[in-house]
C-alpha positions as CSV (number, residue, x, y, z in Angstrom):
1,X,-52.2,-7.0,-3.7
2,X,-48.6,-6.4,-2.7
3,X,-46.3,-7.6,-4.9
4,X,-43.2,-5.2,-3.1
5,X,-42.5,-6.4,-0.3
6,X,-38.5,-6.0,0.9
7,X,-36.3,-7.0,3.8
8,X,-33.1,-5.3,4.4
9,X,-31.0,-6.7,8.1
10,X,-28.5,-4.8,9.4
11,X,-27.5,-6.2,12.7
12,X,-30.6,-7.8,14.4
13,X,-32.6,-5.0,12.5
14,X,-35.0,-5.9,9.3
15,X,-36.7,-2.9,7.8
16,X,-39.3,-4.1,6.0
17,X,-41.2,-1.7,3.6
18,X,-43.9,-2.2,1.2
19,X,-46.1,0.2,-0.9
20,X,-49.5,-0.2,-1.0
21,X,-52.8,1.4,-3.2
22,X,-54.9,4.1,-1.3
23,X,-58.0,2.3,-2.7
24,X,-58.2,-0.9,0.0
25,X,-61.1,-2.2,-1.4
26,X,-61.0,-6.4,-0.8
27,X,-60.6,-7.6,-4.3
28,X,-61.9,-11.5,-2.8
29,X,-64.5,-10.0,-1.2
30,X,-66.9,-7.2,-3.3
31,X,-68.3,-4.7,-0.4
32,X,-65.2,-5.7,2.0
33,X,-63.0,-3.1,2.8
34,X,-59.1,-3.6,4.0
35,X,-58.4,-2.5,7.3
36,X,-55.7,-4.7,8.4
37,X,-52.1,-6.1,7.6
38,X,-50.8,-9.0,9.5
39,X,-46.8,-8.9,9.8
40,X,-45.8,-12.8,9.3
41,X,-42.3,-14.5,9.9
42,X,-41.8,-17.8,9.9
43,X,-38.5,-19.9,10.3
44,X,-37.0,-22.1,8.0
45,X,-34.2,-23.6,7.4
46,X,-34.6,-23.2,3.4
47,X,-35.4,-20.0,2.0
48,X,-38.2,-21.1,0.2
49,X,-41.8,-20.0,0.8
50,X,-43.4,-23.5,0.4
51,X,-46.9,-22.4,1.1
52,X,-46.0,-21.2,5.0
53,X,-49.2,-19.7,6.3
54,X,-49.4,-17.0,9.3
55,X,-50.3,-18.9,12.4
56,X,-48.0,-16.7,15.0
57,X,-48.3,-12.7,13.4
58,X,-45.2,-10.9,14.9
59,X,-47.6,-7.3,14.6
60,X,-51.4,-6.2,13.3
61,X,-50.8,-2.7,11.8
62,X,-53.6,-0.5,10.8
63,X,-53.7,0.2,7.2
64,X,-55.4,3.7,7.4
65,X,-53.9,5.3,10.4
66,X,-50.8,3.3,10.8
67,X,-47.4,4.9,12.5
68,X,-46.0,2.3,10.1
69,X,-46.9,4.9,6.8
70,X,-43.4,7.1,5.7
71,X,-45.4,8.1,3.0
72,X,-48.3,9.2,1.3
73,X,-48.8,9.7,-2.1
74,X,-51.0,13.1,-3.2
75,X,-54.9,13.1,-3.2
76,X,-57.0,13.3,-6.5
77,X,-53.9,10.9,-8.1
78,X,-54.5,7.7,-9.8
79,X,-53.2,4.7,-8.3
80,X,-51.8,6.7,-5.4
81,X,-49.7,5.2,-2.8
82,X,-49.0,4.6,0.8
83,X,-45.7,3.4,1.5
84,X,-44.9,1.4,5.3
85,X,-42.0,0.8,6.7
86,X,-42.0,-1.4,9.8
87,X,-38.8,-2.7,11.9
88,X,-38.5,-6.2,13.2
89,X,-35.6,-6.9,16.2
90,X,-34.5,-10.7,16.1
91,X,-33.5,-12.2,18.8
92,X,-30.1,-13.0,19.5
93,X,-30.7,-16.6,19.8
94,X,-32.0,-16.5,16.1
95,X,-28.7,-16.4,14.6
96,X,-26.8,-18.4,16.9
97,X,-26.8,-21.9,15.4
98,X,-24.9,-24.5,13.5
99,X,-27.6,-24.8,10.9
100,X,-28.3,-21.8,8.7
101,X,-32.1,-20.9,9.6
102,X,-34.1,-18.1,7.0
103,X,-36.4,-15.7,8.2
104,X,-39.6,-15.8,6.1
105,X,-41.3,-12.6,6.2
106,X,-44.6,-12.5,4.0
107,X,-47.8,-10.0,4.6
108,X,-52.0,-10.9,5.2
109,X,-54.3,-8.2,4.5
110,X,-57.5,-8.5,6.2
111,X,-60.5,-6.7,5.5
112,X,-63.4,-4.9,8.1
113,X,-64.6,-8.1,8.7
114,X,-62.1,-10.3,9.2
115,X,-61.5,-12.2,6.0
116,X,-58.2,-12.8,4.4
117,X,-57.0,-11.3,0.9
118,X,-54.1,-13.2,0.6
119,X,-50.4,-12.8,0.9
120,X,-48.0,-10.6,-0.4
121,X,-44.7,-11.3,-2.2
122,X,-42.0,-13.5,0.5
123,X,-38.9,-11.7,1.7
124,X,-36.5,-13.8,3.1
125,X,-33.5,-12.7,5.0
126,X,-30.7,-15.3,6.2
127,X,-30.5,-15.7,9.9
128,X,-26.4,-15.8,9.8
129,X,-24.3,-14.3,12.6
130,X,-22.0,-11.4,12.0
131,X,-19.0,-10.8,14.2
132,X,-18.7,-7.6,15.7
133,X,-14.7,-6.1,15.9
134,X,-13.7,-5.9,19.3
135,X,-10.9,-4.2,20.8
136,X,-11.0,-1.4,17.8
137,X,-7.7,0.6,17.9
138,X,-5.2,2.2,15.7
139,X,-1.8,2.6,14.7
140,X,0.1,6.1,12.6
141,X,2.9,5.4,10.5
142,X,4.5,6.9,7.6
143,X,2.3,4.3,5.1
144,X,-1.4,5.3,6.6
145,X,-3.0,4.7,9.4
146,X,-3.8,0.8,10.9
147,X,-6.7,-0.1,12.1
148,X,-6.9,-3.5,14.4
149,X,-9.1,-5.4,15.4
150,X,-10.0,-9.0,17.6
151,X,-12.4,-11.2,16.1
152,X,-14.2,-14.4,18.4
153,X,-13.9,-18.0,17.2
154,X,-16.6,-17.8,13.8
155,X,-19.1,-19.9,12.9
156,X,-18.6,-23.2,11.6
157,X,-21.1,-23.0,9.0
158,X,-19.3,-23.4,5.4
159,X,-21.5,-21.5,3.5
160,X,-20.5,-18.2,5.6
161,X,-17.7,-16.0,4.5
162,X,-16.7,-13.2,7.1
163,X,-15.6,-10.0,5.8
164,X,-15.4,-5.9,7.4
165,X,-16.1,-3.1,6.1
166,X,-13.9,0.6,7.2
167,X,-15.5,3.6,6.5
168,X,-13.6,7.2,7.2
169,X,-15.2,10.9,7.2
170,X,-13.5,14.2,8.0
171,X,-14.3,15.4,11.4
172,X,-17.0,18.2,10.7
173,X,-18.3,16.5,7.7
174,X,-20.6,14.2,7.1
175,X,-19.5,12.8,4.0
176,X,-18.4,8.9,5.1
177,X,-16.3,7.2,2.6
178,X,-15.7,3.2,2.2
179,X,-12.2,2.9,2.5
180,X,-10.3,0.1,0.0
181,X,-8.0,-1.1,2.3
182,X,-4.9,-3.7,2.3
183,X,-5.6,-6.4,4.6
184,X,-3.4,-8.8,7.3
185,X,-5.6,-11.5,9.2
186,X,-3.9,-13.6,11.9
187,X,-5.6,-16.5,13.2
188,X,-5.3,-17.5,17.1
189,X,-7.4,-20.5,19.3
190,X,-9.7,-17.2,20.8
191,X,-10.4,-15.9,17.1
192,X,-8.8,-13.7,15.0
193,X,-6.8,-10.5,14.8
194,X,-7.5,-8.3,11.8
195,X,-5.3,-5.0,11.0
196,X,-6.9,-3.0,7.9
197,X,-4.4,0.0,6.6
198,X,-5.7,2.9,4.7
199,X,-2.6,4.7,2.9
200,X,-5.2,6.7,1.3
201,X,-5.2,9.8,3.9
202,X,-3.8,13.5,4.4
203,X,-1.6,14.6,6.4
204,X,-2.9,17.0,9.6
205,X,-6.2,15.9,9.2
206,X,-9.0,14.9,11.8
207,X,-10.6,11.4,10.9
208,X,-13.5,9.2,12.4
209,X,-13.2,5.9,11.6
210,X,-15.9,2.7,12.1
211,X,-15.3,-1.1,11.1
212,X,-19.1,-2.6,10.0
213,X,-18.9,-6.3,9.7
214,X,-20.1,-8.3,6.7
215,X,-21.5,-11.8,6.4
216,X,-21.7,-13.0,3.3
217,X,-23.9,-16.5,2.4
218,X,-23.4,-18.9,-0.6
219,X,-25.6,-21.7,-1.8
220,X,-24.5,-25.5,-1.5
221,X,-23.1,-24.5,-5.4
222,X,-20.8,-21.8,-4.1
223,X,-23.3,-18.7,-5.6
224,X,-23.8,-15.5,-3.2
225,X,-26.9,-15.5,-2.3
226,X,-26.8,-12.9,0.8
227,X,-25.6,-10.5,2.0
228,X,-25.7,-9.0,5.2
229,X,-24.4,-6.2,7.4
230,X,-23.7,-5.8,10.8
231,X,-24.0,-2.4,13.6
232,X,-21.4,-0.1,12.9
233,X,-18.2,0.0,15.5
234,X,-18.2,2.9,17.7
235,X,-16.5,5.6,15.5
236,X,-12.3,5.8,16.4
237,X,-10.5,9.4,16.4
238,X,-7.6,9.3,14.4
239,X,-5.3,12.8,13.7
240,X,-2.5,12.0,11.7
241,X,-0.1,14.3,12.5
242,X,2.9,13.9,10.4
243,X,5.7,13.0,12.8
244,X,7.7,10.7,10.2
245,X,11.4,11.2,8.6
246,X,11.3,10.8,5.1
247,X,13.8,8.2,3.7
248,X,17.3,8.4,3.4
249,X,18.4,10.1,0.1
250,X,20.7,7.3,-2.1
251,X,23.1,7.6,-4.7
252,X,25.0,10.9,-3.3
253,X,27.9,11.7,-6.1
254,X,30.9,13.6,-5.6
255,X,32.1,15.0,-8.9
256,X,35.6,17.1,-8.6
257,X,36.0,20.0,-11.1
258,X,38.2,22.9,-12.7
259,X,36.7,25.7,-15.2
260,X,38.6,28.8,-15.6
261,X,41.0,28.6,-12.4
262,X,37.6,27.2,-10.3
263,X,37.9,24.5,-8.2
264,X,35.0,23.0,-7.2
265,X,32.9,19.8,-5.8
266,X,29.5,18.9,-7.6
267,X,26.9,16.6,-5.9
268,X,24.7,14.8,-7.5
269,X,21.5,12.4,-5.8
270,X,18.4,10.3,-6.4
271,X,15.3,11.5,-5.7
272,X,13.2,10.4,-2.6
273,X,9.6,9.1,-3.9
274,X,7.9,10.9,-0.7
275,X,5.1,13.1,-2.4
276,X,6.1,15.7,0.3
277,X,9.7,16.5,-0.1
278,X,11.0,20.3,0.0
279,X,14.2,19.8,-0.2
280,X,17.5,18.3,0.5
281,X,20.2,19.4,3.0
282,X,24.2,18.5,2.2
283,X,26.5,18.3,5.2
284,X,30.5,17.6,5.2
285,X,33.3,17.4,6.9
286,X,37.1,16.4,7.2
287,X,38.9,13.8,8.8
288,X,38.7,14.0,12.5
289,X,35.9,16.9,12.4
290,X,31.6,16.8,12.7
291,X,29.7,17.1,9.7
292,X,28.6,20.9,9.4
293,X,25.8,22.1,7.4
294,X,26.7,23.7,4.5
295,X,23.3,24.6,2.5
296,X,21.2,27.6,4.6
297,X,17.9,26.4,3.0
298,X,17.0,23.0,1.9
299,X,17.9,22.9,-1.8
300,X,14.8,22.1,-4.3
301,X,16.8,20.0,-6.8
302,X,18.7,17.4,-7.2
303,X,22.2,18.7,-7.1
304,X,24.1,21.4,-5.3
305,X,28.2,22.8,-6.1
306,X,30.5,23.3,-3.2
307,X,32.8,25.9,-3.9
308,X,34.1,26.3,-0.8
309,X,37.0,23.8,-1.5
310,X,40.8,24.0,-1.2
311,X,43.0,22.0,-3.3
312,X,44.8,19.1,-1.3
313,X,41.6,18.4,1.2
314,X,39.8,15.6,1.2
315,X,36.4,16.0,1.9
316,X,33.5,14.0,3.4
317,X,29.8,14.4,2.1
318,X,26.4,13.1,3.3
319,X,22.6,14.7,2.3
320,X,19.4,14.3,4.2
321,X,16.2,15.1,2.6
322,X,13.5,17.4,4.4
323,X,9.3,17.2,4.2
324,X,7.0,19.7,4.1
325,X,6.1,19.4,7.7
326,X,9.8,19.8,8.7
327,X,11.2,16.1,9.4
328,X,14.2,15.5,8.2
329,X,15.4,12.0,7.4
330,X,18.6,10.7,8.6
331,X,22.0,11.3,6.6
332,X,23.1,9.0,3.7
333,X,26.3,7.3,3.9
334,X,29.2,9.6,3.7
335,X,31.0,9.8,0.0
336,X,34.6,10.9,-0.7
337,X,35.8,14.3,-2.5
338,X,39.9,14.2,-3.1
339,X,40.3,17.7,-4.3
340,X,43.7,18.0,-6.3
C-alpha cells in the first residue's frame, strides 16, 4: 500500500506524487488485481484525517497505462517502482475565507473488480490565501536596486503571516538566486506598500527580477505548521547602469612646507569607502579666481604635493573623488594654504 503520498501547493497548484510497486496484486483480495487509484480530497477545517472516506473522487487514474507515471523503475528489479505525479487546480473560492479550511488529499486503490484496498497515507495542504505583489516596479540608486510593490487589504486570519520572496538571475543565465533583502513595509486603508532593496548587485549588469509570495500558517500554539508559496511575479528588467557620484571626500589638509630652499603645499584626505574609487582630483584657486584643476590624472592615493606655490599667496584647495565608471563626486569644502 502507499505509504508516500506528498502534497506540495504553489499557487492554486498541488502536485501530488506517490510511488507505487510494479506488482499490483490486491493484498485484501488473493486473485484481485489493482487497476485503479481513486484521487480523494476532502475539506476540513482541521488538518486531521479522522477516518474521511472518498465519497466525491476529484480523478480515477489508471494504474498500468496512466499519463499520471513520470517514472518507471527497470524490468527484472525487485520491488521496482512506478512513480505518479498528478496536479490538482483549487478553486479560487477555496482559499477565500475567514476560517482556515485544509485540503485532505488521501488515495483508494481499486482492483479489476471493483473492491477497495484501502487508503494511502493523508497529505494535507492548508487552504490559506497568498497575496500576489501588484504594481511590481523598481528604483536604481547608489545602495542597490528597490523593488516595490502594492499589497491588497490581507486576511484577517491570526494564524497567517504574509511574507515575499525576490529572486534575481543574470540575463542569459539561468542560475536564479534568492535574494536576502532589507525590508520597508508601509501600511495604507487599500493594503500595503512593500519596497525590498538588494545592495548585493554589480555594476553594468542585466538582471531579471520576480517577487513570489509566501504564506506562512501557525498552530493555535504559535508553531509553523505550513508553508506555502504563491505564482512567481512576472520577471522585472533591471540594468544598473552606474550613473551615481561617489561621496564627497572629507578631511582635506593643507600642510605648508620648506626642505632645501622648496616651498611647497602637502594635502592630505580620508578615504571614500566606495569599493570603486580610482582616484582623487585636487582643484585650487585664489581669491577672486575659479578653482582649476591641478592633477592631469586622478591620483591613486591619499595625498598629492603642490609645488607650484609662490611665497605670499594664499591658496584655496578642494578634492573630489572619481569611480571607476567615470562619476565624479562633488568638491569638498575648500581648505586654506597661507604660504610664507
Amino acid at each position: 500500500m502507499v505509504r508516500d503520498l506528498r502534497a506540495v501547493r504553489k499557487g492554486d497548484k498541488v502536485t501530488l506524487t506517490w510511488s507505487q510497486p510494479r506488482d499490483t496484486d490486491n493484498p485484501q483480495f488473493p486473485g484481485g488485481h489493482l487497476t485503479v487509484a481513486r484521487i480523494c480530497r476532502n475539506i476540513s477545517s482541521s488538518s486531521s484525517d479522522s477516518g474521511l472516506g472518498c465519497p466525491h473522487p476529484l480523478r480515477q487514474i489508471n494504474l498500468e497505462n496512466s499519463v499520471a507515471v513520470v517514472a518507471s523503475a527497470a524490468h527484472g528489479k525487485p520491488n521496482a517502482e512506478n512513480t505518479f505525479r498528478l496536479i490538482d487546480v483549487l478553486s479560487e473560492s477555496q482559499d477565500d475565507s475567514n476560517l482556515l479550511q485544509f485540503a485532505i488529499y488521501k488515495l483508494e486503490f481499486r482492483d479489476d473488480q471493483g473492491r477497495s484496498a484501502g487508503f494511502s497515507n493523508p497529505a494535507v495542504i492548508p487552504l490559506a490565501p497568498v497575496l500576489p505583489p501588484k504594481g511590481l516596479h523598481s528604483e536604481l540608486d547608489v545602495r542597490g536596486v528597490y523593488l516595490i510593490w502594492e499589497v491588497e487589504a490581507e486576511s484577517r486570519l491570526s494564524l497567517l503571516r504574509f511574507d515575499y520572496r525576490i529572486y534575481r538571475h543574470e540575463k542569459g543565465s539561468s542560475k536564479r538566486l534568492a535574494v536576502p533583502y532589507l525590508r520597508a513595509v508601509v501600511h495604507t486603508p487599500e493594503g500595503e506598500r512593500w519596497s525590498g532593496v538588494d545592495t548585493g548587485i554589480e555594476w553594468e549588469k542585466t538582471y531579471l527580477y520576480s517577487v513570489t509570495p509566501v504564506t506562512r500558517v501557525y498552530s493555535q500554539e504559535g508553531h509553523l505548521i505550513a508553508e506555502i508559496e504563491g505564482e512567481d511575479s512576472a520577471p522585472l528588467e533591471i540594468i544598473t547602469h552606474d550613473i551615481f557620484p561617489p561621496a564627497v571626500p572629507e578631511r582635506l589638509l593643507p600642510v605648508v612646507g620648506h626642505i632645501r630652499g622648496r616651498t611647497f603645499v602637502d594635502l592630505l584626505w580620508a578615504p571614500n569607502t566606495e569599493k570603486d574609487i580610482t582616484g582623487y582630483n585636487v582643484y585650487r584657486r585664489e581669491e577672486n579666481s575659479q578653482p582649476t584643476r591641478i592633477n592631469s590624472v586622478p591620483i591613486p592615493i591619499l595625498s598629492f604635493q603642490d609645488i607650484n606655490v609662490l611665497a605670499g599667496h594664499e591658496y584655496l584647495y578642494c578634492i573630489s573623488a572619481v569611480d571607476s565608471h567615470g562619476n565624479e563626486s562633488a568638491r569638498s569644502p575648500e581648505t586654506a594654504a597661507v604660504v610664507r
